[in-house]
Every structure is written in C-alpha cells, then in structure tokens.
N, C-alpha and C positions, 0 to 999 in steps of 0.2 A: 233770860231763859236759856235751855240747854236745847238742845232738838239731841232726841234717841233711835238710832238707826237701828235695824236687824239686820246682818249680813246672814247667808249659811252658803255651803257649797252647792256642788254638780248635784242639778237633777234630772233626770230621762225617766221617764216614763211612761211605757210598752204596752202594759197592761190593763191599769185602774182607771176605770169611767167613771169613780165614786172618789172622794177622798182619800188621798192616803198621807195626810197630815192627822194625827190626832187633836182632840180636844184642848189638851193643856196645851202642845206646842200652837195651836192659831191664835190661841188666846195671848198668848209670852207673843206674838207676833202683831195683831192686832192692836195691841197695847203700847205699842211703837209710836212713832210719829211717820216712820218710812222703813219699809223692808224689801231688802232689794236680796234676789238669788241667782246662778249661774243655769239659765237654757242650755241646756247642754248640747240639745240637737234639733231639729225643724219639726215642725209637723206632718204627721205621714199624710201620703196621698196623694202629692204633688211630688213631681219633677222625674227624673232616672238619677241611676247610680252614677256620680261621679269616680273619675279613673282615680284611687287611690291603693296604698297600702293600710289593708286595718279595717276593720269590720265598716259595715253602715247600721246607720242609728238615725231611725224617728219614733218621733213618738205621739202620743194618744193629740188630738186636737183639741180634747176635754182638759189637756193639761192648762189650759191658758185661764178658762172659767176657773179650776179647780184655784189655782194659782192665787187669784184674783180674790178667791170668796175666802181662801186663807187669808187675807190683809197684804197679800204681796202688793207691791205698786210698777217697781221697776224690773226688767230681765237682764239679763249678762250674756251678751250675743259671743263675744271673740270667744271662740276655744271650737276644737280640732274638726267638733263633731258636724258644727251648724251650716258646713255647705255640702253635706255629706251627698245630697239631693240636688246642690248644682243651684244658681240661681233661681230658677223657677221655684224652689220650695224655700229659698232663702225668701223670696220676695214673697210668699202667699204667707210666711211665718210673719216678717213685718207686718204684715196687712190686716191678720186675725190678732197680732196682741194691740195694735192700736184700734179693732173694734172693741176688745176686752177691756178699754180706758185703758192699760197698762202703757210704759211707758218702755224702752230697748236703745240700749246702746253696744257700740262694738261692733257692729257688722252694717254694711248695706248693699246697694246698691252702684254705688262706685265710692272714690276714695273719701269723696267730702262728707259722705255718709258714716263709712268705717271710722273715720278719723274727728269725732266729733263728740264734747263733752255734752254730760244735760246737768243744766244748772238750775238747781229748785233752793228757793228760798225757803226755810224750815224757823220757824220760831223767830226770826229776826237776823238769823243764819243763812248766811248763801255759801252753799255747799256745790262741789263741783264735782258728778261722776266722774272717770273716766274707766275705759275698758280695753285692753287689748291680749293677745295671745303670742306664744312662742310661734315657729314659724312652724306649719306643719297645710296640709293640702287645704284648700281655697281662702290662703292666705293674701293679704292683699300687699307683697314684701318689692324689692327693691326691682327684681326679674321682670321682663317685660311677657306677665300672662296672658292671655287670649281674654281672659277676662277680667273685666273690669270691675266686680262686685267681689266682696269677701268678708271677711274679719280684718281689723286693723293688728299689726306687726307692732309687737312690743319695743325690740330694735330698730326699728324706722326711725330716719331723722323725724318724720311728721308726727311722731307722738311725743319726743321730748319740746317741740314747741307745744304738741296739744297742752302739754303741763304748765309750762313755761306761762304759757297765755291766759290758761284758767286762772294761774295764781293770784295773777291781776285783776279781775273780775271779780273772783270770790275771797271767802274767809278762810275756808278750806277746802282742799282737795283731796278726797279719797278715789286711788291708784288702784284698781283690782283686774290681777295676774292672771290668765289660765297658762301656765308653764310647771314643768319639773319632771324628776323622774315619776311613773305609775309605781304605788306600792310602797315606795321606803320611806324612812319616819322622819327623814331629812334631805334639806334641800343642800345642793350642791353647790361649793362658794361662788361659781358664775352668778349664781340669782342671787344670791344674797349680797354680792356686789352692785350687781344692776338695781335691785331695791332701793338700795342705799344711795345710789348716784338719783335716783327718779327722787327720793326725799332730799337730796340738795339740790333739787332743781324747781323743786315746789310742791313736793308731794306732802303730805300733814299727814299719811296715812294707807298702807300697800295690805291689801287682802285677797288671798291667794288659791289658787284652786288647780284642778288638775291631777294630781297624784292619786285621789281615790282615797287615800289614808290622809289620818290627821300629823301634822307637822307642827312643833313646838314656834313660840313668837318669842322678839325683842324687842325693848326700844331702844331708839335710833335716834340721839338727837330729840330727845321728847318726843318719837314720834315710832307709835307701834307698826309694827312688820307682822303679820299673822303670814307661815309663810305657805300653809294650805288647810283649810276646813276639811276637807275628805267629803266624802259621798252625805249630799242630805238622803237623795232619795232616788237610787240604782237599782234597775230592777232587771237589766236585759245581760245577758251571756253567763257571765260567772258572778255577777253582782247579785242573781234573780234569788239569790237563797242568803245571800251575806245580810250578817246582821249590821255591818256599814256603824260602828262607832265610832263618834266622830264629837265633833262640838258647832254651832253655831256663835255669833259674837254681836255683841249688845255693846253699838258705842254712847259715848255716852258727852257731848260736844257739846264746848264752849266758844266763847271767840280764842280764848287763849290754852284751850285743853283739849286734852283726848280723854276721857278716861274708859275703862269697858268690863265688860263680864262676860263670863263664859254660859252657855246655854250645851250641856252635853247632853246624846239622844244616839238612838240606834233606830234601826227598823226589826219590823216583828211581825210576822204576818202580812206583808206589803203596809206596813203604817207603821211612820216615822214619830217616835214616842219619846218620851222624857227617861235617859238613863235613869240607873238606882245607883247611887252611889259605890256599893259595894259591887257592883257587876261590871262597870267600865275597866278593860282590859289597859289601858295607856293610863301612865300619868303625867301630865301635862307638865312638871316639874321637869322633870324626865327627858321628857323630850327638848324643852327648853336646853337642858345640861349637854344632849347631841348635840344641839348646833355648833357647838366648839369642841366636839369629841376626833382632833384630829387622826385616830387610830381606827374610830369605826366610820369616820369619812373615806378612811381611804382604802378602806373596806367595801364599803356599796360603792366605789368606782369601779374597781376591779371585778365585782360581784356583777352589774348592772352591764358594764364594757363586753363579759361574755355571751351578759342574758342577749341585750342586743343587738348584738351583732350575730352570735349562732343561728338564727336563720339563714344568711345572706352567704356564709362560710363554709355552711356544715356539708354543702355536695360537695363542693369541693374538694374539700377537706377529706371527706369519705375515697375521693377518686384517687389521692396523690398517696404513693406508695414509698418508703425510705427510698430504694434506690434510684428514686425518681431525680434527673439533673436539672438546673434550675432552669432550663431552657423548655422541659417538658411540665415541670409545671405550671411555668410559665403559657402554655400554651395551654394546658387543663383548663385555667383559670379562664382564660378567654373566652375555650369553647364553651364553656360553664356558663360565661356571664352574658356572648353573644351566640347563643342558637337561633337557628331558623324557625320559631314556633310562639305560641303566645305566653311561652316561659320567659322568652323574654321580655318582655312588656314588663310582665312580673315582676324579675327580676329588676328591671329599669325602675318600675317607680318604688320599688321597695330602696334600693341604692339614694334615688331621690331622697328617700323618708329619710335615712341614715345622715346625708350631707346636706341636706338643708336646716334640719332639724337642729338648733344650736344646742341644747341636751342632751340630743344626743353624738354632737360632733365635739362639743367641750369634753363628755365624760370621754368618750375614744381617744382625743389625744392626751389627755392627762391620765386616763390609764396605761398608753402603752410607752408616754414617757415614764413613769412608775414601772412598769415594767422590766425595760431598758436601762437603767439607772438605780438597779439590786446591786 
C-alpha cells in the first residue's frame, strides 16, 4: 500500500475563532492518511516580546482545535516566528498542541528537543519528519545563547546526522525548510545546493516554506525539491487582505517512489479555498523554468541586496555628502551605528539579523561581488 501525505505552508492566525479552511479544502485533507502544516508563530498570551528585528507574531489559541478538526495531525515548529514570545510561549504552544492530540516537531525546549525526528509508521511505511530553519532570532545555531530552547538550525552539524540517522530507521525521510528570500518566485542557488546535499545524505524528499510566495519544484536524483508552498493561511500585517495564491502538495509514497499533485488555493474573505483554474495568477511550469533562469536569478540578488540592506544604510547614507573624505565617513558611520540611545540596540540587532541570517548574508556577498566584477 502507498500512505498519502498533505503538506501546505505558513499559517498565522490573528483573527478567526471559527474556521478558516473551507469545505472542499478539509475534505482534500481529511482524505489523507496524514497532513502535516507550518505553525508559524506561538499562541498569544503567554510570554513577552523577544529582543528582535521584525515584527511579533501570535496567534488565536483556537488555531490548534481549528487545525486539528481540519484533519491536520502534525505542526512545523522551526521557522522565524515561533519564539517570537521567548520560551515561556514556546513552551505553553508545545503544551496546548499535544493536549490538541496533534503531534510538533522543530522546536523545543533545549537542543534534544529541537533536533529530533517523528517517525510514524503509515500504511506499512515508516516515514521520518524532520524540521528545521535558516538561522534567524531564537535560533538554536552554533553561538553560545543565554538560551537554551529554540528552533533547530538547518546548518548545524546536528541535523545532517538528524538525516543521516533517520535514514536508517525509516523508509523515507521527508526534509521541510523554513528558509529563503520573502516575496520572490525563486529560491536562491545556496538553498538549492543545501537541498540537494540534505537529498544525498538521506533525504527522499525537501518541502519548503518561508518566502510567502509559491516557488517552482524539481527532481533530484528521483527525489522532489518543492522549494516553498507560499502562504496557506496569513492574515496579520500586509498578508490581512492578500489573496495568498499559492498551492498545497499531495505526496503520494511508496517504499520505492515519490509521486505527488498539486492542490492550488487562495484565501478570500479570511477562508482558504480551492483556486479556479482560470484565476490563479503563477504558473507552475513557469516557475519550474526560473529555477535555472540565470539572468532573472541575478536579478532578484541585486534586486533583494538593496531591499535588504536599505534599512541599515539609508541614515547613513542620507548623512554623507560627496565632499565628504573617507575618514569622515568613516567616522559618520560609526556614529551612526554606535549612539548613546536605544537606536542602538536597534541598530545592533537589526546588523545581527543581516549577518547571521545566511540568506541574507549569501545574497550580500554575491551581490556586491556581481557588483564589483561589471
């Protein structure tokens, strides 16, 4: 027999105490054998703001039931958002989805937590989650933090043995990413190398998240790369009104296969519904063809190099006048980056976000060697 997974992306959910899955899509979900989705953030009510750069995000504690009564089973803890509230809400989120029966991987409480497959036997199939994240605040990476709970680090030596060791135990292993740039239709070759090396180390399978938008897939060595779902279900800042077109993915697993289908859907009135063929703005062909579009790759580096980093530059920037010698700029900069006030702090963990963040420290230097090298 085959065991049939649902995957879909980021969900946060601010707002809805009622469903905001529709009809057909529980049903396309229900009809699974297991569907598993990306938590995107804790649930509110617990904890304070963690010292980051970049918004905070929880949401409803109705999401967990609502979750659940859709046919979800499993959650997808690593990614940026879910210690937005600091352990104490990381820890009361673990606590309310295993009273939900649901089942979370990717994050915990110290590292043996974070770093830890769940392995459910499906159909006569022993399947292996795993879950990690790019490096980004209450990361669980290499630095020695104050704490010890987080998200598990997609680059950490401890999760190419988490693969490694899975493989041996199971039949297959399905890898799911939260990494990439937010926004563009394509991921950038660092991840699509790193994908690639996690599938020859034991991966059967990499499903990807993060970006917000949907990103085109390949196979790998008989073994598919989805390289971001986009938004299932966004509803807080500038997501609160986007219709979020995106797609969901239907695997469809044997001992010796992958096979899958695509499930495409938008939201509409805060309830995530079955596209119309004729209204979905991407086509999946399409995006497939960017991933080896090296002219508009090297496009959104440059594009992406500016978006990112213009926060961090633009006083600056603003302050330094042409006849300015490089010694006064030099000193601009300084006072810019070291003030006496809590601009700085600011400042500091926003640089932190810049240079830890390997997305956006890969896109930086491969943009300004592109640059350099006109």
């Amino acid at each position: 027999m085959n065991a049939r997974l649902f995957f879909c992306g980021d969900i946060v959910n601010t707002k809805c105490q009622k469903s905001f899955i529709s009809d057909e899509i529980q049903t396309i979900i229900k009809s699974q054998d297991y569907s598993i989705c990306n938590f995107e953030a804790p649930i509110e009510g617990y904890g304070e703001k963690a010292q980051k750069a970049g918004p905070h995000v929880a949401q409803k504690a109705e999401t967990l039931k609502l979750l659940r009564d859709a046919g979800f089973s499993l959650l997808l803890l690593a990614n940026n958002h879910i210690y937005d509230y600091g352990e104490v809400a990381l820890s009361a989120t673990i606590d309310e989805i295993s009273k939900h029966d649901l089942n979370c991987i990717g994050a915990g409480l110290d590292y043996k937590g974070a770093y830890k497959a769940f392995i459910k036997e499906i159909n006569g199939i022993k399947i292996a989650f795993i879950n990690a994240s790019e490096a980004q605040f209450g990361v669980l990476d290499n630095t020695d933090n104050k704490h010890k709970s987080g998200y598990a680090w997609i680059n950490h030596h401890l999760f190419d043995e988490l693969v490694i060791s899975s493989k041996k135990v199971s039949d297959v292993v399905i890898v799911c990413v939260h990494a990439g740039l937010e926004d563009y239709y394509a991921p950038i070759e660092e991840w699509k190398s790193r994908y690639k090396r996690l599938c020859d180390i034991g991966a059967d399978c990499i499903i990807g998240s993060h970006p917000h938008v949907p990103q085109g897939y390949e196979i790998y060595n008989n073994k598919p790369i989805f390289y971001s779902l986009g938004n299932f279900y966004f509803d807080n800042l500038s997501f609160k009104d986007s219709p979020d077109y995106s797609y969901s993915v239907i695997l469809d697993i044997s001992i010796d296969s992958i096979k899958f289908e695509l499930v495409y859907h938008n939201k509409d009135n805060n309830i995530v519904q079955l596209s119309k063929l004729e209204n979905i703005p991407f086509n999946i062909n399409d995006l497939n063809d960017l991933l080896d579009d090296k002219i508009e790759l090297n496009k959104m580096y440059l594009d992406s190099y500016h978006k990112i980093t213009r926060p961090f530059f633009a006083s600056v920037y603003n302050s330094i006048i042409p006849s300015d010698s490089f010694i006064v700029v030099l000193k601009k900069i300084i006072l810019k980056i070291l003030p006496l006030s809590s601009l700085k702090k600011r400042r500091e963990l926003l640089l932190l976000h810049l240079i830890r963040n390997e997305t956006y420290r890969w896109v930086t230097v491969r943009a300004i060697q592109m640059i350099n090298n006109k």
